[in-house]
N, C-alpha and C positions, 0 to 999 in steps of 0.2 A: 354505569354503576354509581351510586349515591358515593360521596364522600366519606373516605373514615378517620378518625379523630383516636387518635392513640396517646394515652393521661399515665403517665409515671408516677402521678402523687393524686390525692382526693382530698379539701372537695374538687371539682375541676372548677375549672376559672371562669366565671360570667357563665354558667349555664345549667337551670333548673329544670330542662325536660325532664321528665320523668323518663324510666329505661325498664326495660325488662331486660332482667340478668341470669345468665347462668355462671356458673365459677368454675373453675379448673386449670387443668394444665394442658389437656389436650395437646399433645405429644403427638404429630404424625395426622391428627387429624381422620382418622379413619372412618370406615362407614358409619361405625355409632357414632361417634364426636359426631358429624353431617346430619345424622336423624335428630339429634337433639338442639343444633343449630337450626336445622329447616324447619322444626316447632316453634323453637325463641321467635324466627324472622318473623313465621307465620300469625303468633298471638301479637307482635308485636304492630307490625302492619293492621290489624285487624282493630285495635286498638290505641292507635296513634303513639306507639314509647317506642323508644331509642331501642334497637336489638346489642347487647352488650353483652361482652365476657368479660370476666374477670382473673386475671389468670400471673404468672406468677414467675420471676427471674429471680436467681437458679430455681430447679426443681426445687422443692422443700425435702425430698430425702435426699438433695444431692447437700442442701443446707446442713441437713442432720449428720449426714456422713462425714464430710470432712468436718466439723466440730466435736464427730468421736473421733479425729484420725482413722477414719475406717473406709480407705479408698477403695476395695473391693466391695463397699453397699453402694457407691455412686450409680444413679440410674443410666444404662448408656442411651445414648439421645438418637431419637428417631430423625429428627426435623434440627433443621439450626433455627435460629430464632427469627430470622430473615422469613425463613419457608412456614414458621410456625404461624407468624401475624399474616403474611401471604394467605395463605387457607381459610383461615380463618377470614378474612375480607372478601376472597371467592366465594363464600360461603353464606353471604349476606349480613355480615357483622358491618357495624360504621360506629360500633365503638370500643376502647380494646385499654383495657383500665393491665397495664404491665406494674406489677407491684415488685420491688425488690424485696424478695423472705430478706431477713437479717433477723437482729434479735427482738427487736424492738417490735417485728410482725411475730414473731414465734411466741412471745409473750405476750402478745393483744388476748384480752379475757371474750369468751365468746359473746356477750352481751356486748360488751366496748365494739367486738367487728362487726356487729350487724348495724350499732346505732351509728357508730360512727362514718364507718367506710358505707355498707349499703342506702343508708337512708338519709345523712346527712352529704355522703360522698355523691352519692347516684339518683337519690329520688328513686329509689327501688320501687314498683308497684305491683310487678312480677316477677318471682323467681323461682327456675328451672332446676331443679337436683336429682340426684341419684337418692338410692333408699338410702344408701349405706355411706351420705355425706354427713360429715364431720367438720368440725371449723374450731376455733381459736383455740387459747394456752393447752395445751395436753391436748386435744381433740376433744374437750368439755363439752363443745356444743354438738345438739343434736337436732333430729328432723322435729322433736318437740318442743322445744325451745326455740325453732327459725318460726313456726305456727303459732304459736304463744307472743313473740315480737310483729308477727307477720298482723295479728289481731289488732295488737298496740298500736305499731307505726302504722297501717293502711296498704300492707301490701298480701298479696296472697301467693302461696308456695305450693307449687305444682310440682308433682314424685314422676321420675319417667321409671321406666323401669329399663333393665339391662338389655341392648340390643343384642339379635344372636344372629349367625352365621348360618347358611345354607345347611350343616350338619348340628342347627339349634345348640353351638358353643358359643360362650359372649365372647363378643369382638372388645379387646381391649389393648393399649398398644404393650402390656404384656406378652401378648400373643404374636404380637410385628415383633417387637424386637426376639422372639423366638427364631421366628421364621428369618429376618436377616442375620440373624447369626449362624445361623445352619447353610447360608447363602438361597433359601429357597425364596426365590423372588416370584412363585408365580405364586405362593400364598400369600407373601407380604400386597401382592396386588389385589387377590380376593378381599383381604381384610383392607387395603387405602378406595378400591375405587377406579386404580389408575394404577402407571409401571413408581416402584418405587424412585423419588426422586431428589434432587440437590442441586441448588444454587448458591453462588460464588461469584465475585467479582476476579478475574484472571491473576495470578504471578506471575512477575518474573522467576526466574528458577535459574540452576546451575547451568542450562542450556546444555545439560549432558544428552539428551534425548535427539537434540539435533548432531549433536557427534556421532550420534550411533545410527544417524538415518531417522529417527523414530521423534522429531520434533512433539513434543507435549504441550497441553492447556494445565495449569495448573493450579489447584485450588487450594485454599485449606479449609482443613475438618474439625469440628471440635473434638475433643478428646472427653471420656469415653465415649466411642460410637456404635452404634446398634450394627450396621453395617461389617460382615464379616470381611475382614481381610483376604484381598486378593485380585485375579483378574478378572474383569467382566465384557458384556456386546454391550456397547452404550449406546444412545443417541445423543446430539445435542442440538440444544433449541439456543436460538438470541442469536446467531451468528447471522444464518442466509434465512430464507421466507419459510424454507421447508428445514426440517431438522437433520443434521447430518451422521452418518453412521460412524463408528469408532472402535476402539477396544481401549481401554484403562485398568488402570493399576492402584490400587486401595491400600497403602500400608504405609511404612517406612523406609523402604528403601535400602535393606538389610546390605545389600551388595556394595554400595558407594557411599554409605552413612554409617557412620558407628554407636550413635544413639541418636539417631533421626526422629524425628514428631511427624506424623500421621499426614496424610497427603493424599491428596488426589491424584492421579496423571492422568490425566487423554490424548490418545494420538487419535485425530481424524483419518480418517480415510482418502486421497485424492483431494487436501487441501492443504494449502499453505498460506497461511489468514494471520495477518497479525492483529494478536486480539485481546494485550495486554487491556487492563483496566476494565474490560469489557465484562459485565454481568451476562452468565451463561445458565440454562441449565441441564444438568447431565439424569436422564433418563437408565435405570439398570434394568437390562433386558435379561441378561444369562449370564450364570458363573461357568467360566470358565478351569480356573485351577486356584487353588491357595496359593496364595507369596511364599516364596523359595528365596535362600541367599543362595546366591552361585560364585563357583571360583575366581572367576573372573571376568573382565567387559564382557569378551570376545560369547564366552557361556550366556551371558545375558543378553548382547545383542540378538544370538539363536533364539532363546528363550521369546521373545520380542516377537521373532517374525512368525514362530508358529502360533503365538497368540494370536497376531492378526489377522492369518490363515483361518485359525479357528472362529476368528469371531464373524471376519466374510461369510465364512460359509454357513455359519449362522444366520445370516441377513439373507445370502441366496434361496435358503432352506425354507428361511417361514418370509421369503419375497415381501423385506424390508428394503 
């Protein structure tokens, strides 16, 4: 795979190829995100320009939301930002323009973000949108005004239209974070492509898992997460050649925390790996139960092994 080049600020430094861009946030990455990347690479390669997104840290409603105090609009997050730019680079991107929203983006006039950012920043010469894309202060700009600069500065703007699903609904990761919050992972797989997925570099942890028998890999998660809380059949890849089977734990940790922050746990299966530091990634095959607080260890130790029970025989059943 080509090299990719990931710009925190614009113009970028010593370099005027020209780019064919698309913009967004692409959250999760899903099948439409992929159809509208594999146009970008394809006009792109055809035509000699950089394939490029443009896309955006934090969400910008997550920007708006906490700037109203209003934690309940924060959008919960499909992908960490790790798995975000990941995808997007599987996906034939090799350039990956990360803006931070703050105020100073929220207030660029929509005229200032095309001249500025697109065509002084990027040498824009193509660029890929949705009908219903909107851009600078208020959302002022429109698909008429990208056409109208697009004539000025020398670039042309291509409408994709909304990709839809086997039952003709658009795929959008509105619709993923439905479906993981319901726990239903075999449509969040219909709408990514693939088993819903999460990578993390290892923690250390309280090492209670190994008191209980039940040693864990442990991650952290961003907070809000699309991902429903609870237990699930994992896999996990980055350890051995082939990926190993598991069951884990998605929440807080009600039982042994009093006001714990969001966590990952995996227990593998028939391994004992230490594997601090190590970047993993964990695969969600099947929900198993919601996270429970229980009375005590001894209740949760049980709790524990019928998971595992459960999740084995999950793996025997569809001969993982």
């Amino acid at each position: 795979m080509k090299k990719l080049s990931i710009y925190r600020h614009l113009p970028r430094y010593r370099s005027q190829k020209p780019s064919a861009v698309t913009i967004g946030n692409f959250d999760g990455v899903h099948l439409g995100h992929q159809t509208i990347l594999q146009q970008l690479c394809q006009h792109a390669e055809k035509n000699q320009l950089l394939p490029t997104v443009m896309t955006f840290t934090p969400h910008p409603r997550a920007y708006f939301a906490q700037q109203a105090q209003r934690p309940e609009l924060l959008p919960a997050q499909i992908s960490t930002q790790r798995d975000r730019l990941a995808r997007l680079y599987q996906n034939g991107i090799e350039q990956i323009i990360l803006l931070r929203f703050n105020h100073n983006l929220a207030a660029t006039e929509a005229y200032e973000f095309v001249a500025n950012l697109l065509v002084e920043g990027l040498n824009t010469r193509w660029l890929l949108v949705g009908r219903d894309f909107r851009f600078g202060h208020r959302r002022s700009g429109d698909i008429a005004l990208l056409k109208e600069m697009g004539t000025q500065f020398g670039f042309k703007v291509k409408i994709i239209e909304d990709i839809v699903d086997a039952e003709q609904q658009r795929i959008s990761s509105t619709e993923i974070r439905t479906a993981l919050g319901l726990g239903d992972l075999q449509r969040s797989k219909r709408l990514l492509g693939h088993p819903y997925r999460v990578s993390g570099h290892v923690l250390h942890g309280r090492k209670l898992g190994r008191t209980l028998n039940y040693p864990t890999l442990n991650l952290r998660i961003p907070h809000p997460f699309a991902l429903r809380s609870g237990v699930y059949a994992v896999q996990v890849h980055g350890l051995e050649a082939e990926p190993i089977n598991g069951v884990a734990s998605l929440g807080i940790r009600p039982t042994v925390e009093e006001h714990g922050r969001l966590l990952l746990e995996v227990h593998l299966f028939d391994r004992d790996i230490d594997a601090y530091g190590k970047l993993v990634c964990v695969d969600f095959l099947h929900f198993l139960r919601d996270e429970e607080k229980f009375p005590d260890l001894e209740s949760l130790r049980a709790a524990i092994s019928a998971d595992a029970s459960s999740a084995q025989d999950y793996f025997t059943t569809h001969g993982l």
